[in-house]
N, C-alpha and C positions, 0 to 999 in steps of 0.2 A: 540485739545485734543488727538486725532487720539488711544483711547486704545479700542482693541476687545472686544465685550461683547453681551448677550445674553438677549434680555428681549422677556417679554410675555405681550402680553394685548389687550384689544378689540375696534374695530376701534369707533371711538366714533363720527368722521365727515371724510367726503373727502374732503380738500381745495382746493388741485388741481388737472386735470385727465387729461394726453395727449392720450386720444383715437388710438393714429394710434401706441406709443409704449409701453404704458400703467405704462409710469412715473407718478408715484402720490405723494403728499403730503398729509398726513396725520394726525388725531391728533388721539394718541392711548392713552385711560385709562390704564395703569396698578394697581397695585395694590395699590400706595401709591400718583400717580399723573400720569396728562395729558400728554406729550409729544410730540414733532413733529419728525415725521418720514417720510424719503424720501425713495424712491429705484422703482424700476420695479416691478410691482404688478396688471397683468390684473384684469381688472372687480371688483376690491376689492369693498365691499359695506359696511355701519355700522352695526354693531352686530357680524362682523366676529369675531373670535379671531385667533391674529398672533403670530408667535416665529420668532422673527426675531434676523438672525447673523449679527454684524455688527460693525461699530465702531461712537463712539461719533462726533461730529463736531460743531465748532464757525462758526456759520456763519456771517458777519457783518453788515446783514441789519435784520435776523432773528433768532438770538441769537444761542442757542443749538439746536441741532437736531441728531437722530439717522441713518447714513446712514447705508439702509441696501443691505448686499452680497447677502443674500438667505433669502430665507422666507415658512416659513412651515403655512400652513391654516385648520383653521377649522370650519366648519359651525355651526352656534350659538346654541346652545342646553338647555338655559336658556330662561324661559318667558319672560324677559325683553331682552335679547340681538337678541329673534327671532321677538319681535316687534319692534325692532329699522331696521332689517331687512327688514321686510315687509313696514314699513311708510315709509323706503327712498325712497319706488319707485323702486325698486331692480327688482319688478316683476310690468310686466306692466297690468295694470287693476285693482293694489291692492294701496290703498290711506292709509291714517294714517286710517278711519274710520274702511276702511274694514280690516286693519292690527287687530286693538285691539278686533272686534268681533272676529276672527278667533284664536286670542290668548287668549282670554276670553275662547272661545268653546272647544278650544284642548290643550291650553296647552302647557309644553314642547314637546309635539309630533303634533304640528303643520306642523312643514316643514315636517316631515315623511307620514303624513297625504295629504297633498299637492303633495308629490314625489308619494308615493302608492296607494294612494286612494283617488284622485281628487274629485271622483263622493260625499263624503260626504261633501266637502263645501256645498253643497245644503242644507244641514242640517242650514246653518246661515241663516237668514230671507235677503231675496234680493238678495241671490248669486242663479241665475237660473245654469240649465246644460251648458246651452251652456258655461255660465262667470267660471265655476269650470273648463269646460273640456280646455279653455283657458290658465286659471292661471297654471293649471296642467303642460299642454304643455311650458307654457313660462318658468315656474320652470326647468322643463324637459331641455329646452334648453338651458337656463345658466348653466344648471349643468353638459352641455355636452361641453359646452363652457370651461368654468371652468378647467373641469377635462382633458381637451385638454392642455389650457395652460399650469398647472402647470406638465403636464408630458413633453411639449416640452422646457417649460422654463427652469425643472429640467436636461435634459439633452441638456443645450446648444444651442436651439432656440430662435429666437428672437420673441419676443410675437407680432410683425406683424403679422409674418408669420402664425400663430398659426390662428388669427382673419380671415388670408387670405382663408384658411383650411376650417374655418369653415364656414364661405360662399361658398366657389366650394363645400365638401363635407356634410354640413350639422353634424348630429349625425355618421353619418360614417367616420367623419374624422378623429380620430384616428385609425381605423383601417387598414385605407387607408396606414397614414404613418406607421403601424406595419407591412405591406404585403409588401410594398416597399418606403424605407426613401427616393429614391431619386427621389421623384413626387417632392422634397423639390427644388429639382434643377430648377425647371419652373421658367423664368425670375419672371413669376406675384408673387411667392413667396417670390425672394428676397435671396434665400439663394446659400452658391457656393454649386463646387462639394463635396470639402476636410468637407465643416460642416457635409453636409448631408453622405457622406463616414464616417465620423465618426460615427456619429449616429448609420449607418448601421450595420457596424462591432463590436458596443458595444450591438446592438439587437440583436447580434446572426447572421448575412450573414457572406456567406462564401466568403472569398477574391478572388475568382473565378467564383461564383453567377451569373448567367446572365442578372441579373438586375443590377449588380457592372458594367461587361466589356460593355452593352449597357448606361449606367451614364456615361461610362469615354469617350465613343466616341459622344456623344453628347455635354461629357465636351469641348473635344477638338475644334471639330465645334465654340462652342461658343466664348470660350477663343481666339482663333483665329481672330474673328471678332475683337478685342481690337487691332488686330493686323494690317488691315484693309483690311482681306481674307474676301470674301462670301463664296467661297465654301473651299473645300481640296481635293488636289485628290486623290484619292483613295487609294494608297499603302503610301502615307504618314501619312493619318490619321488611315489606320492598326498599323504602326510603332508605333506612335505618342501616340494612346489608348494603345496600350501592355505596353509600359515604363512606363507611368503613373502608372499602378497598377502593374507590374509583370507579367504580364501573357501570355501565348502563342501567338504570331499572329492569329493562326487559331483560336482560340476564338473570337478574334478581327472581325476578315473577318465572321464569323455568326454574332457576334452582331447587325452588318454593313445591313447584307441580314435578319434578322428580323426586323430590323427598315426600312426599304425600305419597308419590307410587309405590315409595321405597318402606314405605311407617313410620320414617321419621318424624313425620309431623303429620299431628291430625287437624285435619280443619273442620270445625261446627257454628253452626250459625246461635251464638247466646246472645239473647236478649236485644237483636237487631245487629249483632255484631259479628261480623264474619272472624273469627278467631282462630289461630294460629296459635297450638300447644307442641311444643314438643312430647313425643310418645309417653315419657313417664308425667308429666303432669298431665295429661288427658285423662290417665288411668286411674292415676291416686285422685285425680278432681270427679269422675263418673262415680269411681267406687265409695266413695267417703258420702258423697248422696245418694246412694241406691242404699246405702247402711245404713244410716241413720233413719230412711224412711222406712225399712225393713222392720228396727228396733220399734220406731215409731207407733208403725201399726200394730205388731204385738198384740196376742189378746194374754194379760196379765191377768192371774185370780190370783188379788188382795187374801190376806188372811180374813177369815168372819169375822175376826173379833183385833182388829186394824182397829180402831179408835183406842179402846184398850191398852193395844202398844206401842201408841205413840203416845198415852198419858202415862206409861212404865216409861219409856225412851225421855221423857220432859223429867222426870223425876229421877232418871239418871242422870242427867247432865247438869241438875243441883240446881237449874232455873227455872222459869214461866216462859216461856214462849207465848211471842206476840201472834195473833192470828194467822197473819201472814206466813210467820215461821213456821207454825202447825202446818197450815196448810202444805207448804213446802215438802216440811217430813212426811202428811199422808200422801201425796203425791210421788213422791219418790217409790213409794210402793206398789202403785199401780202402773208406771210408765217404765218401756224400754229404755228411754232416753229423757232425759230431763234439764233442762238449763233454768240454773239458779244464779243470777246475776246483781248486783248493786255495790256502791260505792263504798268507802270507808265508814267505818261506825255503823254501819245497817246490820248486823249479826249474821255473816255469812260462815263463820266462824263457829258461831253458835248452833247453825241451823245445821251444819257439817255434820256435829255433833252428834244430835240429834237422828239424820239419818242413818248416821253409822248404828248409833244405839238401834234403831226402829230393824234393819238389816240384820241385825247380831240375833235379834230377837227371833226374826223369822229364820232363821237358822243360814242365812247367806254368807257365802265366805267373799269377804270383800276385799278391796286391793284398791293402797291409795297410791296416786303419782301424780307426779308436778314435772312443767318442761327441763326445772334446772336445779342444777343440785342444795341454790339456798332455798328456791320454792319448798321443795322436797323436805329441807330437814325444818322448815318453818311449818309446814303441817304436821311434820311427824310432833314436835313442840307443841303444837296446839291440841292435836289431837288424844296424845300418847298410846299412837301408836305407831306403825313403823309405816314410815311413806318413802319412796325408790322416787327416781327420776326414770321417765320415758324410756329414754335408750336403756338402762339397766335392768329396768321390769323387760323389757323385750331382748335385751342378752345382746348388746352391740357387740360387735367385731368387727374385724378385719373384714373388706368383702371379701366374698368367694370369688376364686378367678373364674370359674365359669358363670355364676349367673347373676355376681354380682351383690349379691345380697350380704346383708350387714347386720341384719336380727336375726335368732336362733327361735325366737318365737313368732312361729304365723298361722295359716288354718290348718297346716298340718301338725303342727304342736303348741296350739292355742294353752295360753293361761289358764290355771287350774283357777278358777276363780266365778263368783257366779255375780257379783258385781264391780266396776271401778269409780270410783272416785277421783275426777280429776281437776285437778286445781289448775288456780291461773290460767286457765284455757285460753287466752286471749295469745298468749304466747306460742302456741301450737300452727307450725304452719302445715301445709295439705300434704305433707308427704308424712309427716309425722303422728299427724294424725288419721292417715292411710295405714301405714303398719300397726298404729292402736287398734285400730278396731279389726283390721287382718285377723289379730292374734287373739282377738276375744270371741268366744263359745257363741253358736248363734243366739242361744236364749239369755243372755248375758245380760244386767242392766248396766248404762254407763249414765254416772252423775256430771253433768259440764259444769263447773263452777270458775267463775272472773267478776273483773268489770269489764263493763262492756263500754266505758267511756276510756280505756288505756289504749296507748297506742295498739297498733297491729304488730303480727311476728315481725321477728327480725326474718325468716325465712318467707319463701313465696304463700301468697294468698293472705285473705281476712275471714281465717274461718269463724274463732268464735262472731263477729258481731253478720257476717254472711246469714249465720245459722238463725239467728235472734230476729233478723232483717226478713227474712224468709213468711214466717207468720206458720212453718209446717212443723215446727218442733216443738212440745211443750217448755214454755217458760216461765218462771217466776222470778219477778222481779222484788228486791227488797228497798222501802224507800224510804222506811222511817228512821231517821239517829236516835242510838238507844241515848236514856239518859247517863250512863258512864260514859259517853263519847262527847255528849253536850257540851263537857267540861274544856275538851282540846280544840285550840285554837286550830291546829293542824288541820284537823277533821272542819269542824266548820268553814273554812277557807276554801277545803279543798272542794268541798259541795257548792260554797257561794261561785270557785272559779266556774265549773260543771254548769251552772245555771248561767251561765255569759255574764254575772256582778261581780267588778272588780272590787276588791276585798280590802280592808281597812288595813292597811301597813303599819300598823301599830305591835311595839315590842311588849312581849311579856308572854308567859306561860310556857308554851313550847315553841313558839314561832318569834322569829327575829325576823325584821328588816335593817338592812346595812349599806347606806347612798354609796354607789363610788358612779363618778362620774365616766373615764376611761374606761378601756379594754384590762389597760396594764394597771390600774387600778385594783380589778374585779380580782383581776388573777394575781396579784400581792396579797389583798386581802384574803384571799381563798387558801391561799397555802400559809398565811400568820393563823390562821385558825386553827387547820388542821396540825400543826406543828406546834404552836406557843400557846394561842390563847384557848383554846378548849380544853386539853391535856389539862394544862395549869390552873384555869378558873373553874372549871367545872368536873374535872376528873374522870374528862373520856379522852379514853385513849385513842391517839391515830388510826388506830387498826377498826377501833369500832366505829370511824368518819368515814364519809364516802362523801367524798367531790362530786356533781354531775353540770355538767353543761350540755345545752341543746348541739354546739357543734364542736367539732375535734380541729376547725380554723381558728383562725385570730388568735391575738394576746390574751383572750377569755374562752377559748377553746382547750379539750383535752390535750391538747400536744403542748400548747406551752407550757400548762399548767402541769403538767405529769413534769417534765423537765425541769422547772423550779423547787416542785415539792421531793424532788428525787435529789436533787442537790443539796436540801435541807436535812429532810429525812434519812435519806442512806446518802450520804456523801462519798464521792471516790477517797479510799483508803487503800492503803499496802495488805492491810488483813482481809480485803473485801475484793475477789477476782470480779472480775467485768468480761464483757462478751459485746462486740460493736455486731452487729445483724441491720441490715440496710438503712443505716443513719441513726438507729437508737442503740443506747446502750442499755445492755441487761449487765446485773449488779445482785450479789450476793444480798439475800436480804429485802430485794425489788418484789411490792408487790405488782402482778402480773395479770392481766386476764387473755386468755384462746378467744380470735376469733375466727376461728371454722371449723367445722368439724373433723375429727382427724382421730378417722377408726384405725388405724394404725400403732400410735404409740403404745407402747407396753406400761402399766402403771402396775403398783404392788401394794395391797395393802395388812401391815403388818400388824400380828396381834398381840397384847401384854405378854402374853406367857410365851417366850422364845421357843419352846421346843414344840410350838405349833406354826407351819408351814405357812409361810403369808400366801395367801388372795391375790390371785393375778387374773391381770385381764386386760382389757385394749381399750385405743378410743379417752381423746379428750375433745369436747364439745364447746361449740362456740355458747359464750357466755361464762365458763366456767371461770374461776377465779382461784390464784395460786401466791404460793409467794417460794421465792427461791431461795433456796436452802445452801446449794455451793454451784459452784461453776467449776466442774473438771473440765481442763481444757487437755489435760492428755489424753483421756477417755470419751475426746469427743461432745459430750453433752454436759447440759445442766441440771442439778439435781433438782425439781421441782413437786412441793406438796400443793396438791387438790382435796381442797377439804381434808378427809382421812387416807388420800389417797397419792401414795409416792413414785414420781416419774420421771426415770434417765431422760431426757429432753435431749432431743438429737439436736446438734447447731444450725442444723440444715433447714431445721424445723421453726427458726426464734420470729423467721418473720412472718407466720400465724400468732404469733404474743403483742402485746403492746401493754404500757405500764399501765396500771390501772390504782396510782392513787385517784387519777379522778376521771370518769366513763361517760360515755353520752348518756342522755335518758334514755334513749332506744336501746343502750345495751345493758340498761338498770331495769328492765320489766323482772317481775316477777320475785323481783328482791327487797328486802328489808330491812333498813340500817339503824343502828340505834339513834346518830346524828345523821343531817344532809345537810350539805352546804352548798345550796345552785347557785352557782355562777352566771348570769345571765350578759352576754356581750349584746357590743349596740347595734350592730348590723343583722346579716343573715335574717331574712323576712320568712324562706322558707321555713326556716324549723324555729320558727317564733309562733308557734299555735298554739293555743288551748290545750288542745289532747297532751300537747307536750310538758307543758305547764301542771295539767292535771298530773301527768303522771309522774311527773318528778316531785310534787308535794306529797302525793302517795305514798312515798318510799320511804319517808321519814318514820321512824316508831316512836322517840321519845323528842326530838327538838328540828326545829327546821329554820338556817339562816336561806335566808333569799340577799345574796349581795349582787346588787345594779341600782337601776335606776327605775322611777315606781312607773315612768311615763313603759319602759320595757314590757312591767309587768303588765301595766293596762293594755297594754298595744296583743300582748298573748291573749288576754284574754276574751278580748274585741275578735279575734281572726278565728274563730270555725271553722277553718276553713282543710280539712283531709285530703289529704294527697291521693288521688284516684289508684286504685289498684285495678288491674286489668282481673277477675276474678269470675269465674262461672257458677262459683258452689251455690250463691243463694238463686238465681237462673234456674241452677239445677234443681232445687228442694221445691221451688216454688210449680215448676214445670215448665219454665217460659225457655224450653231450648229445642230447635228445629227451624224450619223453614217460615215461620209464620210472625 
């Protein structure tokens, strides 16, 4: 129908209510009939009356409906529409009963009654002081609720944040944000710099404000970490805040020394470099090096008869361990801390193995995880045993409104577990693996296992190669290819790129090369593969292909190429609903990946037998990977599986998603596909490295095309060249941090 229009009318039921963004379905009386009406509308309850703007809609499983833009409210002022109010339960401790006595007693000046002068409920037969001075207060607080929302929603809030507000601040929360918009900045709110900057500047701050130039350098800090800096150093992030908004430097440089007074920011001198962290990566970067050194030092007693158990542990695991590997496994037994590192085909796999057996032995109870949920289920595969992802071993949620916090496990309820095991470490950035080791027992040992030639986190800092860089942590490196590995082309190539030798492009075995000259080439042939010609000739399926390109620009970038392969793939159809979210479309059937993390959402995960209670819990994580299952657009969300794990997906939420037939290499760590097909465009020099090259050949398990051009592939493998991370941990472990 899609034509604007205007109606009025009083809520008459909620059908449906997403608490965390406050999409509701509605059904509103108007004047001449019932309606259903959708939109964003915190806390709405029945007897309200709304004016809502907005436009008509067919929906194909729920007929007509009213979606609305905005919405004007107002508290029911009618006997009947202030007892439809009070019986829904609106105010806690008031029932249908006690509604109709109190609207029998007062009248249309009931809720006024309630809001001013609590104390005459008393006047009903059974309402004592105490139950009036309650009802009072709870009225009192929805209507501070309330009148929060619809002032942050009316200027460009997202009714989260608004809910968020009102737990840290209580009835002071709007004044909180009228003193200073950009509290709105706090991760736990959810909001950027640029909303809450708007905000500010439409409330009357002045673009020079010293609550503006301290927002913008806190912005910076933040934004930065996306980058994968912890701190900044000092006359960068002067520069950095003035351009943002305009303004002097020397504004800048007070900002900097009021937030230093304030804690916001700590400043230390690492490794010549005056640095600038924001408070929580100062903490999680001090403490992740005092831990480790801690572990480090450690005085461990080895069992006496250790040689023994790692010749039982070798003869569990059905093979010979190479020297090196031994060594690994007795080593593991004497160290707090241990980093076991090397490339593809070295036996890191093997040696895992092995430690686990050597641990079982000495009777340690150990616990394996990985940063992401395919890491995770590819050890558990390897291993056979059970392996968790990070956030899940540590009990992710929602944070807490007062202190923030997002794991159930830390030093006060540390893991029952006397070693970990941790894969892919290269993926792990400083904050996460701050809560790891938080949560682990002090006698505890932790295994680090990666490569240490794959890119860095996608989060802030370089821990694993920091730690390996350092020279203070024990490491063992594996360097030999076993001879089952000899055989793959993959593996060979991938160690020839690793050595800076650009590698013979010759087809056969597991590894293809495929010339295309263009952009729009790369990206044709990219998505003929994954759609016709490998299904068809070789009998892998799409699902088991994974696209990756260095950049998400160009015609051989993920956005085009997700956009083509998604036209092919899932084609727009009548039986297949769609969902437009900031320029993409999501589509029933779209596979999907999250990028950020988003302790929030409710996920469920259901077991064979129905009359067992599904598994719930919160939080989907940047990297994960989903495919969608339906798109309820009455119900607000889309239905989305994560691995074993099923999620109402709020609409509000689609643009943390983006399609994911084909993913940058940076958001491909840690995972493993049966086919790859890199895409390589002919610009972008930045993310034309080695590391990047390495790691996307990595990924491959049974076949790898490389479709571009060989001069591209030379040119990666020529360029060494790492993107500097502004990072203190290896500073730290080493000792080189202070004045000196």
């Amino acid at each position: 129908m899609g034509n604007s229009a205007i109606i009025n009318g009083t809520v008459q039921a909620v059908v449906f209510r997403n608490e965390d963004n406050g999409y509701c379905v509605l059904r509103l009386r108007t004047l001449d009939r019932v309606v259903t009406a959708v939109g964003t509308i915190p806390d709405v309850t029945p007897g309200e009356t709304l004016t809502m703007e907005g436009e008509w809609q067919s929906h194909p499983s729920y007929g007509d409906q009213f979606r609305a833009e905005s919405v004007e409210r107002a508290m029911p002022n009618t006997a009947d529409n202030i007892y439809e109010y009070l019986a829904s339960g609106a105010i806690k401790g008031v029932g249908a009963k006690t509604a109709q006595m109190i609207v029998r007693h007062f009248g249309p000046k009931a809720l006024e009654i309630i809001e001013e002068e609590p104390e005459r409920l008393t006047e009903i037969r059974g309402i004592t002081e105490r139950k009036a001075a309650q009802i009072g207060a709870e009225f009192m607080r929805k209507q501070a609720l309330r009148s929060l929302m619809d002032f942050l929603v009316k200027n460009g809030v997202r009714p989260v944040a608004a809910a968020r507000l009102y737990k840290v601040y209580g009835e002071d929360a709007r004044a909180a944000v009228a003193e200073n918009p950009y509290i709105l900045c706090d991760e736990y709110f959810g909001m950027d710099f640029f909303e809450a900057d708007a905000l500010a500047l439409h409330l009357g701050f002045e673009g020079d404000s010293p609550e503006r130039v301290e927002a913008a350098c806190l912005y910076e800090l933040r934004h930065n970490q996306l980058n994968g800096h912890v701190f900044i150093p000092r006359e960068k992030l002067v520069l950095a805040a003035s351009q943002l908004i305009g303004v002097d430097p020397e504004l800048s440089k007070n900002a900097i020394a009021d937030l230093e007074d304030g804690g916001y920011i700590i400043s230390e001198r690492v490794a010549g470099v005056d640095a600038c962290y924001p408070d929580d990566m100062y903490e999680n970067e001090r403490f992740v090096a005092e831990n480790l050194l801690e572990r480090a030092n450690m005085k461990l007693f080895p069992p006496k008869n250790l040689d023994k158990l790692v010749a039982e542990a070798e003869r569990s695991c059905a093979v010979e361990f190479a020297p090196v590997q031994r060594e690994a496994v007795r080593r593991s037994a004497e160290c707090g801390v241990m980093v076991l590192t090397g490339g593809p085909g070295t036996g890191k796999t093997t040696t895992v193995r092995g430690i686990l057996e050597l641990f079982d032995k000495m009777g340690l109870e150990t616990l394996l995880t990985a940063p992401t949920g395919r890491a995770a289920k590819r050890l558990s595969e390897l291993t056979g045993r059970e392996a968790q992802t990070v956030h899940r071993l540590l009990g992710a949620g929602a944070p807490d409104a007062e202190t923030g916090k997002v794991f159930k496990k830390d030093a006060s309820d540390p893991l029952d577990c006397d070693a970990v095991i941790l894969d892919e470490t290269s993926m792990m950035d400083i904050s996460l693996m701050a809560a790891l080791l938080e949560a682990m027992k002090g006698r505890a040992r932790i295994i680090l296992v990666g490569d240490a030639d794959q890119l860095p986190s996608v989060g802030p800092g370089n821990v694993f190669a920091d730690i390996i860089r350092s020279g203070a942590i024990e490491t063992v490196r594996l360097n030999e290819i076993f001879r089952q590995a000899e055989s793959s082309n993959i593996v060979k190539n991938a160690h020839l790129i690793n050595s800076g030798t650009v590698p013979e492009l010759r087809n056969g075995g597991d590894f293809y090369f495929l010339r295309r000259g263009s952009d729009e080439e790369v990206r044709d042939t990219a998505v003929s593969l994954i759609s016709q010609r490998l299904p068809e000739n070789m009998g892998i399926r799409a699902e088991d292909i994974q696209i990756l390109s260095p950049s998400r620009k160009t015609s051989a970038g993920t956005g085009e190429i997700n956009a083509a392969a998604q036209a092919i793939l899932n084609p727009q159809s009548a039986e297949k609903p769609e969902k437009v979210s900031g320029g993409k479309v999501f589509r029933a059937g779209d596979r999907v990946m999250q990028t950020r993390n988003n302790y929030d959402i409710v996920w469920y995960k259901y077991h064979d037998d129905p009359d067992i209670q599904p598994e719930v819990g919160a939080g989907i994580f940047n990297g994960d990977v989903g495919y969608i299952e339906a798109i309820e657009e009455g119900r607000g969300y889309a239905l989305i599986r994560f691995e074993d794990k099923l999620t109402p997906y709020p609409f509000d939420s689609l643009e943390d998603l983006e399609l994911a037939y084909a993913v940058t290499v940076h958001k491909s760590q840690g995972s493993e596909y049966r086919a790859v097909i890199l895409a390589l465009p002919q610009g972008v020099p930045m993310l034309k490295t080695r590391s990047v090259l390495y790691t996307a050949v990595t990924r491959a398990r049974e076949l790898l095309i490389v479709v571009g051009s060989g001069e591209s592939v030379a040119e990666m493998v020529r360029n060494d060249r790492r993107q500097r991370r502004y990072s203190g941990l290896r500073a730290r472990l080493a000792g080189e941090v202070g004045d000196a």
